[in-house]
matplotlib code that plots the C-alpha trace (Angstrom):
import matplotlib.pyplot as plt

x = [-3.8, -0.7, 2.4, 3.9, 7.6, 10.4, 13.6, 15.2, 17.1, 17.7, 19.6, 21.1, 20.3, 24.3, 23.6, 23.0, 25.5, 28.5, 25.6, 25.8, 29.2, 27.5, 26.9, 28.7, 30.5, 31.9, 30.0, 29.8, 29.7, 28.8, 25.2, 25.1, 24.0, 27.2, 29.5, 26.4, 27.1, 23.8, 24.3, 27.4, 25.9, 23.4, 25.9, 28.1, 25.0, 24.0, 27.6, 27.1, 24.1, 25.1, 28.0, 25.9, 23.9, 20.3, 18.5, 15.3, 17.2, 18.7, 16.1, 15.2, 18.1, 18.3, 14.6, 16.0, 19.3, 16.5, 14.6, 17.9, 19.2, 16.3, 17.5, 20.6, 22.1, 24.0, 21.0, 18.6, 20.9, 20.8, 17.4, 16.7, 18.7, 17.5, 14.0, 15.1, 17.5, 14.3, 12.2, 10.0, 10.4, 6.9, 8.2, 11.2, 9.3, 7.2, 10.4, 12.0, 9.3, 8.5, 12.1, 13.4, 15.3, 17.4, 21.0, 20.0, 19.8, 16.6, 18.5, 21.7, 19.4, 18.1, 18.6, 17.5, 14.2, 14.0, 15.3, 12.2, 9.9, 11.0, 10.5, 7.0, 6.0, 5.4, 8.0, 7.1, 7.3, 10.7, 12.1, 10.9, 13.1, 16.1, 15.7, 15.6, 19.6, 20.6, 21.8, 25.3, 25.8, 27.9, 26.0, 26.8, 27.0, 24.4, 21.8, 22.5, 21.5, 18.3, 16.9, 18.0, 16.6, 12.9, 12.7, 13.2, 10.4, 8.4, 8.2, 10.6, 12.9, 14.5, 15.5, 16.9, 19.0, 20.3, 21.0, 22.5, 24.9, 25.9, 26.5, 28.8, 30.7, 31.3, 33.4, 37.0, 38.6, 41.1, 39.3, 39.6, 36.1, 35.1, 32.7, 30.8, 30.8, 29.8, 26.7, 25.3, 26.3, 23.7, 21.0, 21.5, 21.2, 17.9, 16.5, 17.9, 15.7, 12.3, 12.8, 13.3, 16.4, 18.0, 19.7, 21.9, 22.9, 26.0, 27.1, 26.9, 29.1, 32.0, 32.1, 32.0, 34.3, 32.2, 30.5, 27.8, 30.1, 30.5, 27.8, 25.1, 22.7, 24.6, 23.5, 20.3, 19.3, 21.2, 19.1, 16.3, 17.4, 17.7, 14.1, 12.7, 14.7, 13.3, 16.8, 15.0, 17.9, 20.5, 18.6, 18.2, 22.2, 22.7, 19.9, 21.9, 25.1, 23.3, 22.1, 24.9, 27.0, 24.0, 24.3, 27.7, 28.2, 25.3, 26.7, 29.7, 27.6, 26.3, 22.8, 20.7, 19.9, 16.2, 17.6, 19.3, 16.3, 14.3, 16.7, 17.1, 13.0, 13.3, 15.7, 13.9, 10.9, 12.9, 13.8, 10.4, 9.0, 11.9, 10.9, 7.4, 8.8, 10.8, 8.0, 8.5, 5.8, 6.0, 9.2, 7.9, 5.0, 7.3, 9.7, 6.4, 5.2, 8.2, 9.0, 5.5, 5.7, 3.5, 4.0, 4.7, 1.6, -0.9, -3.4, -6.9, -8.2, -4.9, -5.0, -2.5, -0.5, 2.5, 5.4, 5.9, 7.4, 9.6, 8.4, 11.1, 9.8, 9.7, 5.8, 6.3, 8.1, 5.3, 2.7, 4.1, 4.7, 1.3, 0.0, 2.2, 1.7, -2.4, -2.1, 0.1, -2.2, -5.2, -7.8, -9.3, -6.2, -6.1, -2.7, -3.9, -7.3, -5.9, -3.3, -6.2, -7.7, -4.4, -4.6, -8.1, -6.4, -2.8, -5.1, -8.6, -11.2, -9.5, -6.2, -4.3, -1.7, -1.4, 1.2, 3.1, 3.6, 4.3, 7.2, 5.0, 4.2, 7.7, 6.5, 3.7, 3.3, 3.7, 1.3, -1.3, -1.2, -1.7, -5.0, -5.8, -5.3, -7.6, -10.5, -9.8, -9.8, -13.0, -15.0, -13.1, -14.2, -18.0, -17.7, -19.3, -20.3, -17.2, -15.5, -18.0, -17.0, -13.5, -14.4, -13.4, -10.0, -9.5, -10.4, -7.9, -5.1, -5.2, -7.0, -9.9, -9.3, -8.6, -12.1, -14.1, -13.0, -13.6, -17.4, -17.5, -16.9, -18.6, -21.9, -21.4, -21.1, -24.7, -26.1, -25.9, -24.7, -25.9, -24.4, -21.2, -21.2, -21.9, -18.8, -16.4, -18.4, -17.4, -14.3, -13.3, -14.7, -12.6, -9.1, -10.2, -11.0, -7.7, -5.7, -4.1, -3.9, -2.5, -5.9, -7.9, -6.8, -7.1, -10.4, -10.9, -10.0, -11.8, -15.0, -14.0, -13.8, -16.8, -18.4, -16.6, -18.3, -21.8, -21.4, -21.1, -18.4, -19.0, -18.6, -15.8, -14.1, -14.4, -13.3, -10.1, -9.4, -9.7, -7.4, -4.7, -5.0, -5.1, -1.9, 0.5, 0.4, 0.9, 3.7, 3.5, 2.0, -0.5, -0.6, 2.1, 1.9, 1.0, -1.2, -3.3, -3.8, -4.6, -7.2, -9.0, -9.1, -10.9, -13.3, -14.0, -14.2, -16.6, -18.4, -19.4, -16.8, -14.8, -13.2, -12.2, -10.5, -8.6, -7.5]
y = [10.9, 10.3, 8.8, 5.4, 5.4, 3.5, 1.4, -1.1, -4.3, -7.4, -10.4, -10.0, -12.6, -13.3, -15.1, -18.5, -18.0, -20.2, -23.1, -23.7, -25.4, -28.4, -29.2, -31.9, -31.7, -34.9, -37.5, -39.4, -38.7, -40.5, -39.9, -40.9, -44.0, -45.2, -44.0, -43.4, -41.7, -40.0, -39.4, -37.4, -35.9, -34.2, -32.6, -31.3, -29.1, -28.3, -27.4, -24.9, -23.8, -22.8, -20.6, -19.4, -17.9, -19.9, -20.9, -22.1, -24.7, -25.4, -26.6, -28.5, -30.5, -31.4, -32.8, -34.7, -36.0, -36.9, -38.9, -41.3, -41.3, -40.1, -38.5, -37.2, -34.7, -32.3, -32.5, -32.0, -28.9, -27.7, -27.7, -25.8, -22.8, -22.9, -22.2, -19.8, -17.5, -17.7, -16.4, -19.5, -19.5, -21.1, -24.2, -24.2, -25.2, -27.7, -29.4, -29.0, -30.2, -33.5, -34.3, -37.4, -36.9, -40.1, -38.9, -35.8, -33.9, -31.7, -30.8, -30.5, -27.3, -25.7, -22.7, -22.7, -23.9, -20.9, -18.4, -19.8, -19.6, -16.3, -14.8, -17.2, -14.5, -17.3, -15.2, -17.2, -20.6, -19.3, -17.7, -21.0, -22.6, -20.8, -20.9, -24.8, -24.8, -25.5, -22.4, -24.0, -24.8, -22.6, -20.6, -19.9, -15.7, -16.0, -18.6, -15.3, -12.7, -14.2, -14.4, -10.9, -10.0, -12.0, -10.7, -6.9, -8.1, -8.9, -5.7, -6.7, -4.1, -3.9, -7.1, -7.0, -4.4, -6.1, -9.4, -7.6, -5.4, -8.9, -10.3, -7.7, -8.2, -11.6, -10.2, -10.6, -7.8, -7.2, -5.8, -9.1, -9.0, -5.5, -6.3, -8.4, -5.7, -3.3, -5.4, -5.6, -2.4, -1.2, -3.9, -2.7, 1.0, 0.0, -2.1, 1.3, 3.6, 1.2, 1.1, 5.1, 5.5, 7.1, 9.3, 6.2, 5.8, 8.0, 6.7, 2.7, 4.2, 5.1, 2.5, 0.1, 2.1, 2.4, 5.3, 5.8, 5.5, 2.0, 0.6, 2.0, 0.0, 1.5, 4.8, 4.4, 3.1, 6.5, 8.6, 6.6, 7.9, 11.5, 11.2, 9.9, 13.2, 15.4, 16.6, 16.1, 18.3, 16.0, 12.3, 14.2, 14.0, 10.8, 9.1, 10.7, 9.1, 5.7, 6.1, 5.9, 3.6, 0.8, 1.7, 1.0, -2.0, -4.2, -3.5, -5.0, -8.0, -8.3, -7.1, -6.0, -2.8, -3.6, -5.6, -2.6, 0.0, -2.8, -3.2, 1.0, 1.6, 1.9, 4.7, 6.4, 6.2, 7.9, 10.2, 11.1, 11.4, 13.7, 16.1, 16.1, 17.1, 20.0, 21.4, 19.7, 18.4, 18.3, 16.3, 14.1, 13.0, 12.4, 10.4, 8.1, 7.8, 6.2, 4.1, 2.5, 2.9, 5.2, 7.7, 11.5, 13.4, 11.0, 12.7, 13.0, 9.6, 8.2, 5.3, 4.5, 1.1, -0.2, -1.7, -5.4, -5.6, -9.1, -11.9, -10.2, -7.0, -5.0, -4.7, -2.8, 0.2, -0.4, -0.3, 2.8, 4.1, 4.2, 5.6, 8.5, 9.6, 9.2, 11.5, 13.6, 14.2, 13.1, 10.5, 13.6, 12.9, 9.9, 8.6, 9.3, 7.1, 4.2, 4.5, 5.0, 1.7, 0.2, 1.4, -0.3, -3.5, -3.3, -4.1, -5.8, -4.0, -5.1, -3.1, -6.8, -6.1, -8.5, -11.4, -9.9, -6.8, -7.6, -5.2, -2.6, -3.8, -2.9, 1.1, 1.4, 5.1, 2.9, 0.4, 3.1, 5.5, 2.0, 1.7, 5.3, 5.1, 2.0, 3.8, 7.1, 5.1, 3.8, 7.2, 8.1, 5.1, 5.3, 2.3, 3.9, 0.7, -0.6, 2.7, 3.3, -0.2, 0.6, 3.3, 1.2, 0.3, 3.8, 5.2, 2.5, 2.6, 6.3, 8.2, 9.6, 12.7, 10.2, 8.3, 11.6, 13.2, 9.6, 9.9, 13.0, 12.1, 9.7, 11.2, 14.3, 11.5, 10.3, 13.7, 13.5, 17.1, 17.0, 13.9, 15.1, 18.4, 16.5, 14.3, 16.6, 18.4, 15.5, 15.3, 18.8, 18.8, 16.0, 17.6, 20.7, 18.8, 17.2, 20.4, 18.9, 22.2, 20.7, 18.1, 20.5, 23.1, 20.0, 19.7, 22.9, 23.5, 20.2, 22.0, 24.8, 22.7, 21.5, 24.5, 25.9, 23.2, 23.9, 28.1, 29.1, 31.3, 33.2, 29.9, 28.7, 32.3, 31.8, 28.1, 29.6, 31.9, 29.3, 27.0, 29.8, 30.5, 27.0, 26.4, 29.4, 27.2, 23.9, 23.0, 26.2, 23.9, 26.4, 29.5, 31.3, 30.7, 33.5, 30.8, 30.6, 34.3, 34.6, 31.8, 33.2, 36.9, 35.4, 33.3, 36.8, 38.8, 35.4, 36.2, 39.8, 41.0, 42.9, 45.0, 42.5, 40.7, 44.5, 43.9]
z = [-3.2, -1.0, -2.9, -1.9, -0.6, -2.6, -1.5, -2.9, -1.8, -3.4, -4.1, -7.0, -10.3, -10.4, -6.9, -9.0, -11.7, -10.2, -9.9, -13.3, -13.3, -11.7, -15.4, -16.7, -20.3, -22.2, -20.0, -16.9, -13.3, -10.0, -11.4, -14.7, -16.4, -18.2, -20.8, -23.0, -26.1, -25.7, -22.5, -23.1, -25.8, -23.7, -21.2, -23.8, -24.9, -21.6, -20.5, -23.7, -22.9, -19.9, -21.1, -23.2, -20.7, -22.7, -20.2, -21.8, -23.8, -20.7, -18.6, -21.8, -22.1, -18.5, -19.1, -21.9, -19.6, -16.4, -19.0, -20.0, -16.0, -13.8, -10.5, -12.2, -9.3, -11.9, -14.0, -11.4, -9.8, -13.7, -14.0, -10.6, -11.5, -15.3, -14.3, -11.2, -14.0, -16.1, -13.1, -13.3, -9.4, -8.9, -11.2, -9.4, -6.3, -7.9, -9.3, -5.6, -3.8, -6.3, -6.1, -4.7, -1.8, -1.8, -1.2, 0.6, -2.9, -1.8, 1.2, -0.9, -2.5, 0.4, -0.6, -3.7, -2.5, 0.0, -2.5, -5.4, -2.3, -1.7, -5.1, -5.9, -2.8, -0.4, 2.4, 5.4, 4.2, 3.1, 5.8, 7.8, 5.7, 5.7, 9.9, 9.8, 10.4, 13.6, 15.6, 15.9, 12.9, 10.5, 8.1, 4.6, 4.0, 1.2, 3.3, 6.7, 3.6, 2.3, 5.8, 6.4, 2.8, 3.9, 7.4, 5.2, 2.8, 5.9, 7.3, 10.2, 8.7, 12.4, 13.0, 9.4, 10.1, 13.5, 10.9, 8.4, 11.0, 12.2, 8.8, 8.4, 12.1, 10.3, 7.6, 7.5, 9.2, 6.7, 3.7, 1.7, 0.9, 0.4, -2.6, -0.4, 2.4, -0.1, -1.0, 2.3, 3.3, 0.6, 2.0, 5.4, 4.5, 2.8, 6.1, 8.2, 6.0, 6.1, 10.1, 10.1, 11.2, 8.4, 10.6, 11.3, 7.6, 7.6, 10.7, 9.4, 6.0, 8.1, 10.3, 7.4, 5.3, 2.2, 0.6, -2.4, -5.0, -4.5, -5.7, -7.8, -5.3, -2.5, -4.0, -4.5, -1.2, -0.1, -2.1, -0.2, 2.9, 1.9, 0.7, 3.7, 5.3, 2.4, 1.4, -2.1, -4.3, -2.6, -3.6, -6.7, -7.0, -5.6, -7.9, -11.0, -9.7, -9.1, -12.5, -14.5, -12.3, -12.8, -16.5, -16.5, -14.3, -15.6, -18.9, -17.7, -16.6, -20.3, -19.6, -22.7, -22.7, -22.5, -19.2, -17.9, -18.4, -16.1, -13.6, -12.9, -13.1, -9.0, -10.2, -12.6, -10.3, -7.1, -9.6, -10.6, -7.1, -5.9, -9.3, -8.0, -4.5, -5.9, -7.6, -11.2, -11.9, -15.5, -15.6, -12.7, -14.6, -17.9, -15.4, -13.9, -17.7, -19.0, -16.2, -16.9, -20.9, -21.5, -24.2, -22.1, -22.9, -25.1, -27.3, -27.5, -28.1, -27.4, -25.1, -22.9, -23.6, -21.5, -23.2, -23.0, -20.0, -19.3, -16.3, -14.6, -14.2, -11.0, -10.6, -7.3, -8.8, -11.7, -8.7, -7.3, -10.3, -11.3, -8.1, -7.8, -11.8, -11.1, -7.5, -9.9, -12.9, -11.7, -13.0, -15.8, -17.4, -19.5, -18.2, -14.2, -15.1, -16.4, -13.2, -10.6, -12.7, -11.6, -7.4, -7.4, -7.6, -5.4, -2.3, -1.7, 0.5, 4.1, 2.7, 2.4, -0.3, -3.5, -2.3, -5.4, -3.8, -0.4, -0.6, 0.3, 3.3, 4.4, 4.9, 7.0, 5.3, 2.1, 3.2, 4.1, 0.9, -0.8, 1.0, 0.7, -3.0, -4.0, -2.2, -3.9, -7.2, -6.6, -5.8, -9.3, -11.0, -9.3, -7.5, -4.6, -2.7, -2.7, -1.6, 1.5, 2.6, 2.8, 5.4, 8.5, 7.2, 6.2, 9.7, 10.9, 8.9, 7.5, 10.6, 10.8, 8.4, 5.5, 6.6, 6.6, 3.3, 1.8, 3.2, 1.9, -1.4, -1.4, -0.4, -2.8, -5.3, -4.1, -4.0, -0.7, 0.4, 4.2, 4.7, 2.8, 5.5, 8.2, 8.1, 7.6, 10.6, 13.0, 12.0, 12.3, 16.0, 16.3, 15.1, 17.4, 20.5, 20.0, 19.3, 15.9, 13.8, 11.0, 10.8, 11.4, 8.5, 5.9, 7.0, 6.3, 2.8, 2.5, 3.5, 1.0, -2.1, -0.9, -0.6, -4.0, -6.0, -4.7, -5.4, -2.0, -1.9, 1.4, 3.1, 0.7, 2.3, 5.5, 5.9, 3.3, 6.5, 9.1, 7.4, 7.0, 10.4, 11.6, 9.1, 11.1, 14.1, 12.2, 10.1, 7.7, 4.4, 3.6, 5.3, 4.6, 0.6, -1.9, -3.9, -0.9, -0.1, -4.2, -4.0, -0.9, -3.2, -5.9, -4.0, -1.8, -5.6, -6.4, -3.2, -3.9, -1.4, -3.8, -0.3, 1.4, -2.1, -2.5, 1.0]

ax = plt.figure().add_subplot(projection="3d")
ax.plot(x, y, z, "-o")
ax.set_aspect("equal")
plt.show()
């Protein structure tokens, strides 16, 4: 099972905290309905609440203020970012859009309306939104970085990195605002990575006079790029750094620490995956564990159980999470069957992501392992109906390797052995006919697990062979390693060849 990529950009929650000082305290206002003791009453606790960071009580109390002045503007602006800092972004809409828009105050919240939009998954409503402004107009910085963030989110990770290198032309020249820079420096390394040019990365550093250290985000989205350059030991560094200055810095912000170990999951998750890359697989599958809750190594007759997570959790890294730790231990274990349980439902059967996880979509490699995944689950899970009518969108998304060994398994699943041959038959013609090596060798040991299972170990032999021979003119995977040269010994030993296993 292939692994899904990771990156990570976002608008940060503290976008809406200077909204809150709409709030009146004490009473009155162009809004309100008179020097009502009530009234005043009202805004004195919402000021408070405010400061106090409560945000539920909040949106209460600006119910209770709309109820004595309906349409109140401070109240109503209250009440938007309440439910938006309490990640009620679908109610946010719905409060938006029942509004009354007499004095321009919808408009007034334009882009709180896109930003809810945005994180209620509903991008293109959004980013049509955010593009209403005129052309000429002058455009707030944060209004420019949503649409960059959206067109990301869309998979137009190119034209999010030409919006965020112009965001960043915009910048004053002088270094004033560096922590700004900073910020979309680290959005635009993410949007580099996603449109693979992370060769680009160290280049867009200099010439914007930041580096890693910056900004734990900064860092991670680094390590993002080394990944996607395989430079595993050197993410491996970067992640540690990113690590403890996001520990550090949203402590400063007054983050829980149960808000914190949320907010670095992507981390812990990169982390995991570069582990599994190096060869630890062990410690990756600890790392994917925790970051979904799961206890390291459960028991017999333990089942696994998440952690509560919050509504703000990052069900992405949770989705990818899951996949990698179920390709990693595979669905015998108990932790890899409850995660293949999970792949079944990221996608339906055309390979169209949940809206939720639309991020995904931003990696076409991401996209297809996603695909891949959900029909691998459902061979696993004997749902082999379902899995043979993901066979098209397989062929199309993941090639026609992916769509043969998926047949396969699905017709050794049947009892279907011919059927299961002659697939991986056709496809291996196929590779060969196309002079693609590296296909053709993963056909190969796909044929010799095949024929390993049934107890034909001359056959098993000789497809070992081909594959290793295959593998010295492809990309050196399999070949060259002493694991493969001490399989093919003991399935010759297996075979009755005991001469040919001495030599």
């Amino acid at each position: 099972r292939r692994r899904a990529g990771l990156d990570r950009l976002g608008l940060r929650r503290s976008t809406f905290a200077a909204m809150f000082s709409g709030a009146r305290g004490g009473g009155g206002g162009d809004d309100a309905a008179g020097p009502d003791a009530h009234l005043s009453d009202l805004f004195s606790r919402l000021h408070q609440s405010v400061e106090d960071h409560a945000h539920k009580r909040a949106s209460k109390l600006c119910d209770e203020i709309l109820k004595v002045s309906p349409g109140d503007a401070d109240a109503s602006r209250a009440k938007v970012v309440a439910l938006v800092e309490s990640a009620r972004y679908a109610d946010a809409v719905a409060f938006l859009e029942q509004m009354d828009d007499r004095g321009g105050l919808r408009a007034s919240l334009a882009f709180e309306h896109a930003y809810a939009l945005y994180r209620s998954h509903r991008l293109e409503e959004a980013l049509a939104m955010v593009g209403s402004s005129s052309a000429d107009a002058p455009r707030e910085h944060r209004v420019a970085q949503l649409e960059a963030q959206l067109l990301y989110r869309l998979g137009r990770a190119s034209e999010a990195a030409g919006a965020y290198e112009t965001l960043l032309s915009s910048n004053p020249s002088d270094g004033s605002d560096h922590d700004n820079t900073i910020t979309t420096v680290a959005n635009l390394v993410a949007a580099l990575v996603a449109s693979g040019r992370e060769d680009d990365v160290a280049d867009s550093l200099r010439r914007w006079n930041v580096g890693a250290k910056d900004s734990f985000e900064l860092a991670f989205n680094v390590a993002c790029g080394l990944i996607s350059q395989k430079s595993f030991e050197e993410a491996s560094q970067y992640l540690k750094l990113a690590k403890a200055q996001g520990e550090a810095a949203l402590g400063d912000e007054g983050l829980t620490t149960e808000e914190i170990v949320e907010e670095l999951l992507p981390v812990d998750c990169a982390a995991a995956f570069c582990d599994a890359a190096l060869g630890r697989r062990d410690q990756a599958a600890i790392g994917y564990a925790s970051v979904l809750g799961f206890s390291p190594s459960p028991s017999e007759g333990d089942e696994c159980k998440t952690s509560k997570k919050t509504p703000n959790a990052d069900v992405v890294t949770l989705a990818v999470a899951a996949t990698n730790l179920a390709a990693l231990v595979g669905a015998r274990d108990k932790r890899g069957a409850e995660c293949a349980r999970r792949a079944e439902k990221l996608c339906d059967g055309a390979g169209v992501l949940r809206a939720e996880l639309s991020a995904l979509g931003v990696n076409e490699n991401t996209k297809r392992a996603v695909t891949h995944n959900r029909a691998v689950a459902l061979v696993h899970g004997n749902r082999l109906v379902q899995a043979r009518d993901m066979l098209p969108v397989v062929k199309t998304q993941c090639g026609a390797f992916a769509a043969a060994a998926l047949a396969a398994a699905v017709a050794t699943r049947e009892r279907k052995p011919n059927e299961a041959r002659d697939a991986l038959a056709a496809a291996l013609a196929s590779a060969r006919a196309a002079r693609d090596k590296n296909t053709s060798r993963d056909v190969l040991l796909t044929q010799a697990q095949l024929f390993a299972s049934s107890g034909e170990y001359a056959e098993c032999a000789k497809a070992l062979r081909e594959a290793m021979a295959d593998d010295e003119t492809g990309d050196g995977f399999f070949g060259g390693a002493p694991a493969a040269t001490a399989t093919l010994a003991a399935v010759l030993d297996l075979a009755g060849d005991a001469d040919a296993a001495d030599a």
